[in-house]
N, C-alpha and C positions, 0 to 999 in steps of 0.2 A: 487755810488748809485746803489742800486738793481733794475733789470728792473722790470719793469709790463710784467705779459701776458697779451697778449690783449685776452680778450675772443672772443671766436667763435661766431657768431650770435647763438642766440638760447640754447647756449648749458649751461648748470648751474653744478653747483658744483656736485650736488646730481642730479639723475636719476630719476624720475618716473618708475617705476615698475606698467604691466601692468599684472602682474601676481596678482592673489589673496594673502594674507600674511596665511599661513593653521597654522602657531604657534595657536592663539588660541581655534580652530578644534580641535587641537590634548590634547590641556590641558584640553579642556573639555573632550574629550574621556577617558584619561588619569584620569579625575576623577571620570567623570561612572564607569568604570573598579575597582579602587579602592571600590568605595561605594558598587558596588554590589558583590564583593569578601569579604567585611567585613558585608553586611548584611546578606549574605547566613551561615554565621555562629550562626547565634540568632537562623535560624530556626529550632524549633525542628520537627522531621518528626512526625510524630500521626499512629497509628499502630495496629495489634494485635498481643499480644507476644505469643509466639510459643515455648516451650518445646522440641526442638527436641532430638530425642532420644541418647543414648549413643550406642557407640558401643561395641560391645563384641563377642569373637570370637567363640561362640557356637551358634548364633542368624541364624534361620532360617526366612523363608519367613512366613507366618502371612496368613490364608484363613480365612473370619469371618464365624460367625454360621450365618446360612441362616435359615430364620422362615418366612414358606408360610401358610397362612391361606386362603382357598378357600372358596367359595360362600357356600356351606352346612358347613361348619364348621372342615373342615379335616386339620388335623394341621401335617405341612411335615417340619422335621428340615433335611435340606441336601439333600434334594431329598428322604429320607423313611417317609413315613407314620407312624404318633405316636397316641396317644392317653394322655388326659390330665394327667392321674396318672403316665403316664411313660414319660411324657414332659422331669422336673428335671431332670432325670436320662442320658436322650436321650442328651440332652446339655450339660449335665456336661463330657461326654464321648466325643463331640466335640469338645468341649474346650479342653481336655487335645490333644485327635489327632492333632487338627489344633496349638493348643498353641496361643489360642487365647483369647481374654476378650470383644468382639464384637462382636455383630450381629447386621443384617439386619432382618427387620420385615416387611414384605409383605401382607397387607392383601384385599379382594378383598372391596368393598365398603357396599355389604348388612351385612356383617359380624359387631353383635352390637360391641360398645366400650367394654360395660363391660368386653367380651370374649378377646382383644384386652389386656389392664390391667392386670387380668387377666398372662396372657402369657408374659409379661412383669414381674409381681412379681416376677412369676416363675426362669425369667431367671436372675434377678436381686438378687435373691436368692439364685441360684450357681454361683453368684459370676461374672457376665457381667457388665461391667463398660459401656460400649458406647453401646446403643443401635439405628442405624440411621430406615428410614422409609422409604418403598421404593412405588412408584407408579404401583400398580397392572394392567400387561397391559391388562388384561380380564376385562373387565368393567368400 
């Protein structure tokens, strides 16, 4: 015949554990992780697309045509003083020196729109693709 053990006072097959059980802690983490590595793929980014330029090995550095327009009406492309019938001419000669298709348009605030226009045809007419607008600090 097989003996018995006698049991211990108090003491049972199975232990109580006063630890916490982290198994289901970690399965849930374990599926956070998952969900948000397969939600981050739906998202599309939203943006502005951008053309940047190509490279090529005669490309030099790029100065835009600068057009100041002062309070009496004195119109200076590059720092000389022009006059409207020799505007066209005056830009079209900074365009090719700078090799550029941009200016900046500076003018001071009494100067009307029309004259503003104007000076834009002009330079839109030899051929300037971007024209920005720049804040005149004298007034």
């Amino acid at each position: 015949m097989a003996r018995r053990r006698r049991r211990s006072s108090g003491s049972s097959r199975f232990r109580a554990s006063n630890e916490p059980d982290l198994t289901p802690l970690t399965d849930c983490v374990f599926l956070l992780l998952i969900f948000f590595m397969v939600s981050t793929t739906f998202i599309a980014t939203k943006g502005i697309s951008v053309d940047l330029p190509r490279g090529s090995g005669e490309s030099r550095p790029t100065k835009d045509v600068n057009i100041v327009v002062d309070r009496d009406g004195v119109i200076q492309v590059n720092g000389q003083t022009t006059a409207v019938p020799e505007l066209a001419e005056r830009i079209g000669a900074v365009m090719e020196a700078n090799n550029t298709r941009n200016a900046i348009l500076e003018a001071d605030r009494a100067v009307l729109h029309e004259r503003i226009v104007e000076i834009m045809d002009v330079a839109r007419g030899k051929g300037i693709e971007g024209i920005a607008f720049a804040k005149s600090g004298r007034g």
